[in-house]
C-alpha positions as CSV (number, residue, x, y, z in Angstrom):
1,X,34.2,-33.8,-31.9
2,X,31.0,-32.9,-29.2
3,X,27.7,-32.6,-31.3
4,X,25.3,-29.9,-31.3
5,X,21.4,-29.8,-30.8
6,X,19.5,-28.1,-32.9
7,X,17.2,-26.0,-31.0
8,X,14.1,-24.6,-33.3
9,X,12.9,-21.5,-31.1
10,X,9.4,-19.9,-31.8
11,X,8.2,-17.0,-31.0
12,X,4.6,-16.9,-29.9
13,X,2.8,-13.8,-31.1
14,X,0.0,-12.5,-28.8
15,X,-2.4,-10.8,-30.8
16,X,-3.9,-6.9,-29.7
17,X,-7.0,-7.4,-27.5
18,X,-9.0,-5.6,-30.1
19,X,-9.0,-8.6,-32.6
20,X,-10.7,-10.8,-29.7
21,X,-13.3,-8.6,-29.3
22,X,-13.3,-8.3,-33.2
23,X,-14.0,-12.0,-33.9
24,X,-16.3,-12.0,-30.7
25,X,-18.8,-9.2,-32.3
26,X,-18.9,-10.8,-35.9
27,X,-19.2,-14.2,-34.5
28,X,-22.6,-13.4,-32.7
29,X,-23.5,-11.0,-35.3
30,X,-23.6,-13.8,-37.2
31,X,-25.8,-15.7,-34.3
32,X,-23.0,-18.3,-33.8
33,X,-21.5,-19.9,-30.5
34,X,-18.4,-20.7,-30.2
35,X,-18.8,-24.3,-30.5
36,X,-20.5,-24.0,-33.6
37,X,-18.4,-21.7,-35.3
38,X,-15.6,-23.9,-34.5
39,X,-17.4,-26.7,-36.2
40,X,-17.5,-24.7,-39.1
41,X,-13.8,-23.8,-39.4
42,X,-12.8,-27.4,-38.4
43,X,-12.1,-26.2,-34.7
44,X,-12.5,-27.0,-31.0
45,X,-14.8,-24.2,-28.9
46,X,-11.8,-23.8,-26.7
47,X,-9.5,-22.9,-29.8
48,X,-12.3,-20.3,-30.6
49,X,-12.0,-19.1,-27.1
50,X,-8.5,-18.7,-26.8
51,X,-8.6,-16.9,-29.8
52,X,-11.2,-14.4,-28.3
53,X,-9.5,-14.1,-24.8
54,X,-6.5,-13.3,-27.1
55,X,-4.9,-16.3,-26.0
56,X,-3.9,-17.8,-29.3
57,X,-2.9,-16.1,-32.5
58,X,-4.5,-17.6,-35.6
59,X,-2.3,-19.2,-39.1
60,X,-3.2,-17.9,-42.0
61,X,-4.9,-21.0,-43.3
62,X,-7.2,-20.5,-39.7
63,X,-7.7,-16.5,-40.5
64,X,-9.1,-17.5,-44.3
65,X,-11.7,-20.1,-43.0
66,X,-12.8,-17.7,-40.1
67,X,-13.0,-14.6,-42.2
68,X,-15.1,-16.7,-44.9
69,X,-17.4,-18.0,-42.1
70,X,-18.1,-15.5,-39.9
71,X,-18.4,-12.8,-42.8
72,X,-15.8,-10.2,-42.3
73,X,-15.8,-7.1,-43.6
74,X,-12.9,-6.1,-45.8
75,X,-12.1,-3.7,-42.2
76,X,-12.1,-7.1,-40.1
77,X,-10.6,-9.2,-42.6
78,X,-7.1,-6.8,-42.9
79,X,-7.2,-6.8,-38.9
80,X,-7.8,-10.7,-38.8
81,X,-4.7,-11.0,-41.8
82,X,-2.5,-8.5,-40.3
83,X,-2.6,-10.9,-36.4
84,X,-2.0,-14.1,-38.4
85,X,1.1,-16.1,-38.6
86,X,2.4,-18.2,-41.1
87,X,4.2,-20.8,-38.8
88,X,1.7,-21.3,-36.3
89,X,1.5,-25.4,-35.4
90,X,3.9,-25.8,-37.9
91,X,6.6,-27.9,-35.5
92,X,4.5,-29.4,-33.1
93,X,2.5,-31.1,-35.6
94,X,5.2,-32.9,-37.7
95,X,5.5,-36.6,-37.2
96,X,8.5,-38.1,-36.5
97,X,9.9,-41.0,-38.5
98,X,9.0,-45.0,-37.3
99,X,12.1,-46.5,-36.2
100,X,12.4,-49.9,-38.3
């Protein structure tokens, strides 16, 4: 009997170029920079960044923290929800087991 590899595909979702420019306007309408915004929601300036180049598509546990901390409206907040996935980093950041 051969055995089979379990392949886990994901598909990356690349978000509309308006939600970029979205998260770009509230973010400095708040009088934030990247870097500090990123502190806020427990991420790096370059994830922020990616996100506004529309580079990266947010989870929905990254979408809640920025919505609450850049102060979307309920407008941005459907747009923000609506890009998010539910999987995203899920794979790549599981540990695998210690061998004994």
């Amino acid at each position: 009997m051969g055995s089979k590899a379990l392949t886990v595909v994901r598909q990356r979702r690349t978000p509309s170029a308006d939600l970029g420019q979205m998260l770009r306007r509230a973010r400095t309408r708040r009088g934030l920079g990247q870097g500090e915004t990123g502190r806020l929601v427990g991420l790096s300036q370059g994830y922020i960044s990616n996100l506004e180049r529309g580079q990266r598509t947010p989870s929905l546990t990254v979408a809640e923290a920025l919505a609450d901390v850049l102060g979307l409206s309920l407008r941005e907040c459907q747009q923000l929800y609506a890009a998010a996935v539910t999987d995203a980093g899920r794979y790549s950041r599981q540990r695998l087991p210690q061998a004994a």
